[in-house]
Biopython code that builds the backbone (N, CA, C, O; Angstrom):
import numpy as np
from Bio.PDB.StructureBuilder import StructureBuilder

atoms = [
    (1, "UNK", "N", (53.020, 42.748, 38.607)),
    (1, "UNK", "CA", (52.818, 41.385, 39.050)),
    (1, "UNK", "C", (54.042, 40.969, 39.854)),
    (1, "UNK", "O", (55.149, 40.851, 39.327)),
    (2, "UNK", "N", (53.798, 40.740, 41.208)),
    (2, "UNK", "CA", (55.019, 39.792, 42.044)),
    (2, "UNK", "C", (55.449, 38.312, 41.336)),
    (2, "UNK", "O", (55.105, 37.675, 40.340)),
    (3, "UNK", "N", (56.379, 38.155, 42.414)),
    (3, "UNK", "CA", (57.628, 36.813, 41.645)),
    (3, "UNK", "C", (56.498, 35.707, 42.384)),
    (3, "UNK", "O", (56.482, 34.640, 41.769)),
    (4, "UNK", "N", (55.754, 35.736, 43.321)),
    (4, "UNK", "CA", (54.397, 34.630, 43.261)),
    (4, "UNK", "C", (53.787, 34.284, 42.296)),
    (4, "UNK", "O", (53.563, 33.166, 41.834)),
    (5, "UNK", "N", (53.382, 35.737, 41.838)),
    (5, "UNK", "CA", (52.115, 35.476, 40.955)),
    (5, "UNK", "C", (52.713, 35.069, 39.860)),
    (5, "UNK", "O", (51.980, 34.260, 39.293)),
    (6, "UNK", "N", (53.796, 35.260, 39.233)),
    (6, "UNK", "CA", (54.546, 35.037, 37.896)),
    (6, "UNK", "C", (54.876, 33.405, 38.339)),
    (6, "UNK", "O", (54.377, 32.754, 37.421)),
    (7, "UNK", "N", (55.434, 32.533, 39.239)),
    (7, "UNK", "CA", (55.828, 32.121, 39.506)),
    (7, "UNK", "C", (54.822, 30.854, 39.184)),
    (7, "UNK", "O", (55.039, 29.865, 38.485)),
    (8, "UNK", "N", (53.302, 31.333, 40.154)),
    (8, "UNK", "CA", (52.130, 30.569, 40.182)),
    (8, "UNK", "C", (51.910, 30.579, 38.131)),
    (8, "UNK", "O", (51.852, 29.427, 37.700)),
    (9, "UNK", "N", (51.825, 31.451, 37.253)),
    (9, "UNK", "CA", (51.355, 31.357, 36.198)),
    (9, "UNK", "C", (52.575, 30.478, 35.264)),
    (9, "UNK", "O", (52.183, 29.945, 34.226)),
    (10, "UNK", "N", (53.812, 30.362, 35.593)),
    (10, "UNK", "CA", (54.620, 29.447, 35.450)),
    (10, "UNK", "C", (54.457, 28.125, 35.551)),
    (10, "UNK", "O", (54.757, 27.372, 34.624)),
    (11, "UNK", "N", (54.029, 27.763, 36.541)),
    (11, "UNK", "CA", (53.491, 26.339, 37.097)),
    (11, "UNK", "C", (52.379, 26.153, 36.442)),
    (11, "UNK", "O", (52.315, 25.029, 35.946)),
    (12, "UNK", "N", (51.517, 26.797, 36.259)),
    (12, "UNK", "CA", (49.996, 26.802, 35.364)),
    (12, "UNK", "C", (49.986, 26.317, 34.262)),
    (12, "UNK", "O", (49.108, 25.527, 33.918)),
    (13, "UNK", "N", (51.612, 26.944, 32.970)),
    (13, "UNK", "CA", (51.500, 26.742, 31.993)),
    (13, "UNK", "C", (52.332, 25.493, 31.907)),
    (13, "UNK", "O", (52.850, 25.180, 30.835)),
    (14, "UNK", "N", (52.493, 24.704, 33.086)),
    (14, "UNK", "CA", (53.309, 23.621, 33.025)),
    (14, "UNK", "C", (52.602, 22.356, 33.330)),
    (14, "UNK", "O", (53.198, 21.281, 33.402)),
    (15, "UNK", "N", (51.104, 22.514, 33.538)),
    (15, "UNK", "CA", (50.359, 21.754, 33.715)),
    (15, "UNK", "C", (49.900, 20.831, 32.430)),
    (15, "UNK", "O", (50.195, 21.205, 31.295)),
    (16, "UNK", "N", (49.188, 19.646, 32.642)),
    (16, "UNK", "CA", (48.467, 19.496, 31.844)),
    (16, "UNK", "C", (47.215, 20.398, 31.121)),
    (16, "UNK", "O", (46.984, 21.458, 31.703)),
    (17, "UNK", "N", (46.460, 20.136, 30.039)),
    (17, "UNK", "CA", (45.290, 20.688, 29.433)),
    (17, "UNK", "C", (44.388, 20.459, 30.844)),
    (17, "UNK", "O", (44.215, 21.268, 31.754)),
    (18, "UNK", "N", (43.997, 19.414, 30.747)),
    (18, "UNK", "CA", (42.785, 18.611, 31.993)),
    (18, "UNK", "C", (43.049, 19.257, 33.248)),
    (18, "UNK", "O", (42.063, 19.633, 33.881)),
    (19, "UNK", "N", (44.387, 19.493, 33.809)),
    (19, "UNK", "CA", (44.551, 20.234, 35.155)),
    (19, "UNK", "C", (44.385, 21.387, 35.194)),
    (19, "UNK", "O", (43.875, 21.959, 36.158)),
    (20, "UNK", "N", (44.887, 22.095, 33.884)),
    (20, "UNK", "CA", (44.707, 23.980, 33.724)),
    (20, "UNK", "C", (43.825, 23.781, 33.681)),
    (20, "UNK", "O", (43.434, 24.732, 34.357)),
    (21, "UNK", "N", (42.392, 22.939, 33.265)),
    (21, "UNK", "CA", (41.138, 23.410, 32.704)),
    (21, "UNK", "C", (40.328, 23.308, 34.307)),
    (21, "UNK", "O", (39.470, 24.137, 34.611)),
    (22, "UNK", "N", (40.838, 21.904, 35.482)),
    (22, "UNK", "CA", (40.325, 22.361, 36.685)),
    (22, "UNK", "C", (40.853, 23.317, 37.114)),
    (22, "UNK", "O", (40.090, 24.278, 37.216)),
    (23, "UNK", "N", (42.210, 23.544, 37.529)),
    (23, "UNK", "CA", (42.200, 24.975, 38.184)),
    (23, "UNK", "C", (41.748, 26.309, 37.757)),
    (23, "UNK", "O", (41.662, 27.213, 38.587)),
    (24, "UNK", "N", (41.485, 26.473, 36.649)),
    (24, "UNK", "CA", (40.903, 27.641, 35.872)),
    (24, "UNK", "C", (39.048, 27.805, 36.813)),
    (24, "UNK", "O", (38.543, 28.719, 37.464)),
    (25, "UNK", "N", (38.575, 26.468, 36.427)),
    (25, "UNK", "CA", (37.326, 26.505, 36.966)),
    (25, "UNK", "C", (37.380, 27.049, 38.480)),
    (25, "UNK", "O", (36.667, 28.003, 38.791)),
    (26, "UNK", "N", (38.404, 26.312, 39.613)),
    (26, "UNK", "CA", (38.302, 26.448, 40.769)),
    (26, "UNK", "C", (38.592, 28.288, 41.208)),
    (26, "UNK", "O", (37.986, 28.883, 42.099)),
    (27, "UNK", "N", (39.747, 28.931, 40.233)),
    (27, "UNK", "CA", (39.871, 30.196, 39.714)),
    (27, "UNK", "C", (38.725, 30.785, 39.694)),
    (27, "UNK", "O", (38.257, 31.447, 40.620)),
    (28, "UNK", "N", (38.270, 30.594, 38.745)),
    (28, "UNK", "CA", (36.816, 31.200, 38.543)),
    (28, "UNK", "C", (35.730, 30.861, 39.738)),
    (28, "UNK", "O", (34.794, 31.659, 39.690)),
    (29, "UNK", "N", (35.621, 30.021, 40.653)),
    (29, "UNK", "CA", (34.487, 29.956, 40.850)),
    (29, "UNK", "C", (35.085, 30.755, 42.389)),
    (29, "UNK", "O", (34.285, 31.035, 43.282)),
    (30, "UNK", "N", (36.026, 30.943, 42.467)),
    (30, "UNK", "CA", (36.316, 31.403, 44.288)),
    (30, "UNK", "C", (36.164, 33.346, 43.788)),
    (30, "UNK", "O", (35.790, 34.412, 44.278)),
    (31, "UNK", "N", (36.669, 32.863, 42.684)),
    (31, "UNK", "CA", (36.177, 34.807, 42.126)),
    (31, "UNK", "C", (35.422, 35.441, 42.081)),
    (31, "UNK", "O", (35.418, 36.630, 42.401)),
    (32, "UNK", "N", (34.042, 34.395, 41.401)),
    (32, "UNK", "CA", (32.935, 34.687, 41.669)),
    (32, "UNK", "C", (32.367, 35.208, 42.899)),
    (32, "UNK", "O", (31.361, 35.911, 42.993)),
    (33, "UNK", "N", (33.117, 34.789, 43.834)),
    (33, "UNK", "CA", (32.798, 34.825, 45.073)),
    (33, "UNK", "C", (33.377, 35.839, 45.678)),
    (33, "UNK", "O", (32.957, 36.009, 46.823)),
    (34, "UNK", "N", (34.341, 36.713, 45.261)),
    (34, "UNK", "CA", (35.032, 37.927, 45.970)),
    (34, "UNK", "C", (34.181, 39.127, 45.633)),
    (34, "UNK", "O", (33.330, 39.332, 44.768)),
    (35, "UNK", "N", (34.728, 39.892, 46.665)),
    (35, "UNK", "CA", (33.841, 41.181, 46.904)),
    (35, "UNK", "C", (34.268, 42.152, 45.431)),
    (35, "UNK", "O", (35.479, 42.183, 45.213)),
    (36, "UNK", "N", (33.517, 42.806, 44.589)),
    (36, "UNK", "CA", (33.419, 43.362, 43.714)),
    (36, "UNK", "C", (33.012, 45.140, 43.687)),
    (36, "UNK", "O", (32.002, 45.617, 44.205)),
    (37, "UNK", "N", (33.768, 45.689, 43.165)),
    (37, "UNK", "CA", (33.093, 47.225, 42.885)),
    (37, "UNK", "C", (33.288, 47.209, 41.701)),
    (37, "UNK", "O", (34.327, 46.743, 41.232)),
    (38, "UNK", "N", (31.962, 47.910, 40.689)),
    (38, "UNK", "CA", (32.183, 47.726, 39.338)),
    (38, "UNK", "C", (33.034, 49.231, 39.067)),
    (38, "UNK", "O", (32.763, 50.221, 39.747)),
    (39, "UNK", "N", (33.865, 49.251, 38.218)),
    (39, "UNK", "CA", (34.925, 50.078, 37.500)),
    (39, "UNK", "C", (34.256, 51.205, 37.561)),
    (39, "UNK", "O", (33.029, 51.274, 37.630)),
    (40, "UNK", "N", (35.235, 52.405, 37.533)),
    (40, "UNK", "CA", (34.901, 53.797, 37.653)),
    (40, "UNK", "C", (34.907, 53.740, 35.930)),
    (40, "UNK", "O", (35.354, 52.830, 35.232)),
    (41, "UNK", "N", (34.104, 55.329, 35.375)),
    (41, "UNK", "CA", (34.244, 55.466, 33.875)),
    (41, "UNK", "C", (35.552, 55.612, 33.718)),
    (41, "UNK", "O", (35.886, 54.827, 32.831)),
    (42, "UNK", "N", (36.481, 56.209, 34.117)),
    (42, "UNK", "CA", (37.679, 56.444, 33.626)),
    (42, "UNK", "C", (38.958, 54.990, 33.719)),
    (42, "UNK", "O", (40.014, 54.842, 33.105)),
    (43, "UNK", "N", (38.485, 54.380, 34.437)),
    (43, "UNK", "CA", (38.700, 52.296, 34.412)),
    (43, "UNK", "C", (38.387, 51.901, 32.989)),
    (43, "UNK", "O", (39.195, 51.305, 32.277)),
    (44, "UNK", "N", (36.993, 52.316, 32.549)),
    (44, "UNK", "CA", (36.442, 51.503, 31.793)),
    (44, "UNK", "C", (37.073, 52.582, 30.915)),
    (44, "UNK", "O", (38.114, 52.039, 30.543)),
    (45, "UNK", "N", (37.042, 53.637, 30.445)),
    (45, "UNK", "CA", (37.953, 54.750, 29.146)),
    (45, "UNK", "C", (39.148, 53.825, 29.257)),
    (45, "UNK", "O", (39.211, 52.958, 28.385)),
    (46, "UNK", "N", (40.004, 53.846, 30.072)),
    (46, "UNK", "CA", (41.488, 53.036, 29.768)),
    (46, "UNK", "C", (40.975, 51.793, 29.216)),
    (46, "UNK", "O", (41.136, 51.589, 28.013)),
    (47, "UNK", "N", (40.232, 50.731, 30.115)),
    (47, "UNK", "CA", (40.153, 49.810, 29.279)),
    (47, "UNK", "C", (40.133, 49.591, 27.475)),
    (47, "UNK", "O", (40.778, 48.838, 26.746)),
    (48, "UNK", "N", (39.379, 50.330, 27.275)),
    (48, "UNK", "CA", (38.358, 50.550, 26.073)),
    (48, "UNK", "C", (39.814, 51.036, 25.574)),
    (48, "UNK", "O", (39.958, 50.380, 24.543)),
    (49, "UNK", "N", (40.931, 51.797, 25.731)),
    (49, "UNK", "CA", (41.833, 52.818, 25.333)),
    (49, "UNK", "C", (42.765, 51.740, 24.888)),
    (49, "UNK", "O", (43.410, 51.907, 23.853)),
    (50, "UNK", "N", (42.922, 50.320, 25.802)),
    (50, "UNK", "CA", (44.160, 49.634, 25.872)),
    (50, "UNK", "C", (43.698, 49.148, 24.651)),
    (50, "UNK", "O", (44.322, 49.299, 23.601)),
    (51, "UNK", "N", (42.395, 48.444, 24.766)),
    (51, "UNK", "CA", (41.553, 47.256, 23.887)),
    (51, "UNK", "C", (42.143, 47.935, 21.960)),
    (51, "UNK", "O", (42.933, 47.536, 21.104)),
    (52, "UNK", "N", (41.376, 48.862, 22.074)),
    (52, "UNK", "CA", (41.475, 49.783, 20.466)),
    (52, "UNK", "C", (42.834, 50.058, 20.385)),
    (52, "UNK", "O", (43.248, 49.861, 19.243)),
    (53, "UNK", "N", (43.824, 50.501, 21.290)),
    (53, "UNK", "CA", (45.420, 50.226, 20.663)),
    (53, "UNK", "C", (46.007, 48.841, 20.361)),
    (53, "UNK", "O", (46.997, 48.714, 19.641)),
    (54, "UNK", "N", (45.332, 47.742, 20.965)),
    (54, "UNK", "CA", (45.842, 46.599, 20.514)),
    (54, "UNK", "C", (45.358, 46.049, 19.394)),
    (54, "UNK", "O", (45.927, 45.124, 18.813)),
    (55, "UNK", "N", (44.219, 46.605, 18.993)),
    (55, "UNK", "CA", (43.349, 46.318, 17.657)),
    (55, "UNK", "C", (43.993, 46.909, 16.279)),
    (55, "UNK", "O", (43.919, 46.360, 15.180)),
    (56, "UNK", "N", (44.669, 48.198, 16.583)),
    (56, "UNK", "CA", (45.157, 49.270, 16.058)),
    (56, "UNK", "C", (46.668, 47.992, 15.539)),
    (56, "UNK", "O", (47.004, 47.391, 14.519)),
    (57, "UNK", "N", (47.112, 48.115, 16.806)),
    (57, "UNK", "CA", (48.597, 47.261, 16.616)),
    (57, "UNK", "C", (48.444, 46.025, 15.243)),
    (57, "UNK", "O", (49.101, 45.766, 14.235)),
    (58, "UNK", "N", (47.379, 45.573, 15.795)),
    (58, "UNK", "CA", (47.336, 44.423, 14.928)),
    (58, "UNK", "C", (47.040, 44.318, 13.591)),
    (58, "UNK", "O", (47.532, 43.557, 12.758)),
    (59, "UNK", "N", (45.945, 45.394, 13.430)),
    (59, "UNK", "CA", (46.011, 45.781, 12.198)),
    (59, "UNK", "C", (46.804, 46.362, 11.341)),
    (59, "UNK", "O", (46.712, 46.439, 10.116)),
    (60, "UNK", "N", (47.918, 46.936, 12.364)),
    (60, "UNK", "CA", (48.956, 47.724, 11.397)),
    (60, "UNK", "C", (50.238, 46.772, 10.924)),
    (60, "UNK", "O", (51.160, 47.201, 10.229)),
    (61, "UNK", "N", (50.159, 45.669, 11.323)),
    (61, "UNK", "CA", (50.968, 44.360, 10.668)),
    (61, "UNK", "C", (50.341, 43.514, 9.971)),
    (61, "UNK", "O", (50.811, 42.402, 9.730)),
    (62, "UNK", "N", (49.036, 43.968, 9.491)),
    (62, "UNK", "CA", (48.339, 43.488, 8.312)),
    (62, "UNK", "C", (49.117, 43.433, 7.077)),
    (62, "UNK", "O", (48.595, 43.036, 6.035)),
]
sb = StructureBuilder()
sb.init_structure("model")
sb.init_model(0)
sb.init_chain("A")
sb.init_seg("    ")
for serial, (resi, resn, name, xyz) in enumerate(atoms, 1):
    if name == "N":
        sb.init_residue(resn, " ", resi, " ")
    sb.init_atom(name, np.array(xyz, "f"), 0.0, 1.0, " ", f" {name:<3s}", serial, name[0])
structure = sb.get_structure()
């Protein structure tokens, strides 16, 4: 992640509730709108890989 994007999610969490909750929407709805390729299997294996080590993590500070 660039010093924008960190920068922009800085400002985000400095918002109000009511303002994060519009820009989130406006977020979402211009996304909706970008060009998409759905994930290769080996995208979706990592995913799935990250998901179950963080499940793992959490359970092991049970």
């Amino acid at each position: 992640m660039g010093d924008a994007a960190r920068h922009l999610l800085k400002s985000f969490e400095a918002l109000s509730e009511a303002d994060r909750r519009e820009v989130l929407e406006q977020l979402l709805r211009r996304a909706a709108e970008l060009p998409y390729s759905f994930p290769s299997d080996d995208e979706f294996v990592q995913a799935a890989d990250t998901v179950f080590q963080e499940l793992d993590r959490r359970e092991a500070k049970r």
